[in-house]
C-alpha positions as CSV (number, residue, x, y, z in Angstrom):
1,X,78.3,-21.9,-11.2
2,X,74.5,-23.6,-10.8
3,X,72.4,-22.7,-8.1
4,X,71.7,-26.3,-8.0
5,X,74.1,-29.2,-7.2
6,X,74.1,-32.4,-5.8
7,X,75.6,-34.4,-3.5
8,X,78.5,-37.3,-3.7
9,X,77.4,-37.3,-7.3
10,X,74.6,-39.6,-7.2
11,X,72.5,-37.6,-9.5
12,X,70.3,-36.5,-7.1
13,X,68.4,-33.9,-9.8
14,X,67.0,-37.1,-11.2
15,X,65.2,-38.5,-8.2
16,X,61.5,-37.1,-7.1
17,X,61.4,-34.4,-4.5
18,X,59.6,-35.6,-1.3
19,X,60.9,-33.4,1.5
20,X,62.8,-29.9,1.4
21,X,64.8,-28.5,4.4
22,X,64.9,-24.7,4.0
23,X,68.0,-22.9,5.9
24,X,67.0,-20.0,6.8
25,X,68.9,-17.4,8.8
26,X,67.1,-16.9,12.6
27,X,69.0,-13.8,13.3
28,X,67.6,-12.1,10.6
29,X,64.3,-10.1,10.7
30,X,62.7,-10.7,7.4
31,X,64.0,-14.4,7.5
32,X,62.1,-15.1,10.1
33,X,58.9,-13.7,9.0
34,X,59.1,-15.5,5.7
35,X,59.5,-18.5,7.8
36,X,56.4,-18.2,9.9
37,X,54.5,-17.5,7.1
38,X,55.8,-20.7,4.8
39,X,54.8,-22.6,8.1
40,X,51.6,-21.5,7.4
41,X,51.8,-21.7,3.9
42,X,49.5,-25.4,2.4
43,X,52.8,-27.6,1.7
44,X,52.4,-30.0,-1.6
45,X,56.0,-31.0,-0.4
46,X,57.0,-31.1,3.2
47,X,59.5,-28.4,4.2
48,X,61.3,-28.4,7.2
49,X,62.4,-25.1,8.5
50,X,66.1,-24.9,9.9
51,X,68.4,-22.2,11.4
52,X,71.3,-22.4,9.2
53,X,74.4,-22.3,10.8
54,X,72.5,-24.0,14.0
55,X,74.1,-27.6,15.4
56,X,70.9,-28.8,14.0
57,X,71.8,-27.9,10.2
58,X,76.0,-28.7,10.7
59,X,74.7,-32.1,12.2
60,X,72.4,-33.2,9.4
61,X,74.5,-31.5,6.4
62,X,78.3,-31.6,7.6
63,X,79.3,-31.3,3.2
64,X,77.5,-27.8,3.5
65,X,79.2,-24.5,3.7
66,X,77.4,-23.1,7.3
67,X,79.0,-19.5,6.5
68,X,78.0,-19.7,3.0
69,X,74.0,-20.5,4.2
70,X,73.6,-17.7,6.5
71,X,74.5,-15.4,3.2
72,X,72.6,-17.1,0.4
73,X,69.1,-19.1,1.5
74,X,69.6,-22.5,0.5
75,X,67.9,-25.7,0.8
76,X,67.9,-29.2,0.8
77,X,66.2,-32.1,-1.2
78,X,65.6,-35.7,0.8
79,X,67.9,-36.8,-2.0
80,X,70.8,-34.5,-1.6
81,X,69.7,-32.1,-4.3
82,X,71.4,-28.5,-3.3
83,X,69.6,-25.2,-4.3
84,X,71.0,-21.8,-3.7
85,X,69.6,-18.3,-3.7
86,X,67.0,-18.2,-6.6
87,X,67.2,-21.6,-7.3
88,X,66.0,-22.1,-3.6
89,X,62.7,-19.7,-3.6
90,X,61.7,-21.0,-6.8
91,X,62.0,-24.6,-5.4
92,X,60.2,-23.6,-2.3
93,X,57.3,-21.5,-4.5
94,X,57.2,-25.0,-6.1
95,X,56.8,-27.2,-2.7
96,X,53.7,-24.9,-1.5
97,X,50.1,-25.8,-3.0
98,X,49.0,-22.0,-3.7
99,X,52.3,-20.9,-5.4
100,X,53.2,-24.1,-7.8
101,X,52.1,-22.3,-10.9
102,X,54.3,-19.0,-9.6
103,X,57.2,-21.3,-9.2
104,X,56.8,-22.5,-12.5
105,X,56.7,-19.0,-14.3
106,X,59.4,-17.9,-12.5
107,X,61.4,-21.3,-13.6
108,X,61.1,-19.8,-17.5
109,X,63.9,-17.8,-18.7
110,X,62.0,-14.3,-18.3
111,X,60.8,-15.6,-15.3
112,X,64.2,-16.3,-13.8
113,X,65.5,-12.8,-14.2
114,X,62.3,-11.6,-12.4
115,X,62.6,-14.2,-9.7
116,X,67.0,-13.3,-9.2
117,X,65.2,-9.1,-9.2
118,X,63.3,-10.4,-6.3
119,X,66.2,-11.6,-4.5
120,X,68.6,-9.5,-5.2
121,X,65.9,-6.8,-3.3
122,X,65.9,-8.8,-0.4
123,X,69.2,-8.8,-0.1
124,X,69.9,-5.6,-0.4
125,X,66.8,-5.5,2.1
126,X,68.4,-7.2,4.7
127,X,71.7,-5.8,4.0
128,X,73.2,-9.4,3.1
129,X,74.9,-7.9,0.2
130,X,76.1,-4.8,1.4
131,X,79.9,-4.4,1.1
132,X,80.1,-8.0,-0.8
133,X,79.5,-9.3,2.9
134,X,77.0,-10.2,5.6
135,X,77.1,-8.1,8.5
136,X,75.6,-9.8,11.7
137,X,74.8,-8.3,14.9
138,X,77.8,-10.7,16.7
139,X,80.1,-9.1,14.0
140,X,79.4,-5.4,15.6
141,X,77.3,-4.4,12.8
142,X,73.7,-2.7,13.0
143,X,71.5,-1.0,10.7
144,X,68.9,1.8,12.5
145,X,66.5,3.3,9.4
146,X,68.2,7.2,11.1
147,X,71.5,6.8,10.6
148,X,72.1,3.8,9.0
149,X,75.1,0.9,9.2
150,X,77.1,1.4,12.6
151,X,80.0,-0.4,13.7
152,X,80.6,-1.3,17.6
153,X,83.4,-3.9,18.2
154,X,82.9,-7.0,19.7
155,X,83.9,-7.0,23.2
156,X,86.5,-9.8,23.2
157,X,89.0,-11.0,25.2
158,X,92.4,-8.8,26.0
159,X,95.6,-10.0,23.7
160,X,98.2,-12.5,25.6
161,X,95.9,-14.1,27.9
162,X,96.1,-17.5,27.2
163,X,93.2,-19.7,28.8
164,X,91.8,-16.9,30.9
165,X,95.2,-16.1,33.2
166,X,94.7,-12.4,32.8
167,X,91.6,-12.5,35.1
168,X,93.3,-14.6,37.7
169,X,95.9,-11.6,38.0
């Protein structure tokens, strides 16, 4: 499958690039700090910065799969151009002034394989590959450096009470 698709089929991967949306996921550490420094970062392209999963990205992108951006970064063209994991850092390298020409290496075949390295260690990094899933804090799961992953269940609701009638008994 390509990291890159389009959408409705209106051969979007022909028209100019004039604004990216980057989803990025606000729960996690390192995707946060990336996004304060891109926001900082001298923008060739405008990028807007978005909480994937958020009302905010389901309003403006309803065709995307929500679950599916808080485990892969992906982004956005203005014309409906889709990128996914490497695809997506390369094409934001490409929208900031100082890292075009990194963008561009990394867009060659040699440069690829560094550039899919690079994201496959932040994965691992963050833990978003870990088990072949992404493990949130409001799934139970949390990594401390001492003894790495623990599991603490969600607190939810007790089974058979419809609409909240065990607390009114």
């Amino acid at each position: 499958m390509s990291e890159v698709a389009t959408a409705g089929g209106r051969g979007a991967v022909r028209v100019p690039v004039r604004g990216l949306t980057v989803l990025y996921d606000a729960g996690c550490a390192l995707c946060s700090h990336l996004r304060g420094w891109l926001v900082r970062q001298p923008q060739l392209v405008p990028l807007e910065l978005v909480p994937a999963g958020s009302d905010e990205a389901r309003r403006r992108f309803p065709g995307l799969d929500h679950g599916g951006t808080l485990d892969e970064v992906t982004v956005v063209g203005d014309a409906g151009q889709v990128y996914r994991s490497t695809a997506a850092w390369v094409v934001v390298l490409w929208a900031l002034r100082e890292h075009r020409p990194l963008a561009h290496r990394l867009s060659t075949p040699a440069g690829a394989a560094l550039a899919r390295g690079a994201v496959l260690a932040a994965a691992r990094w963050r833990g978003a590959q870990w088990g072949g899933k992404s493990y949130r804090r409001a799934d139970g799961w949390s990594y401390h450096p001492s003894q790495g992953w623990t599991y603490t269940p969600p607190v939810s609701a007790p089974t058979g009470c419809d609409g909240g009638a065990c607390g009114s008994r």
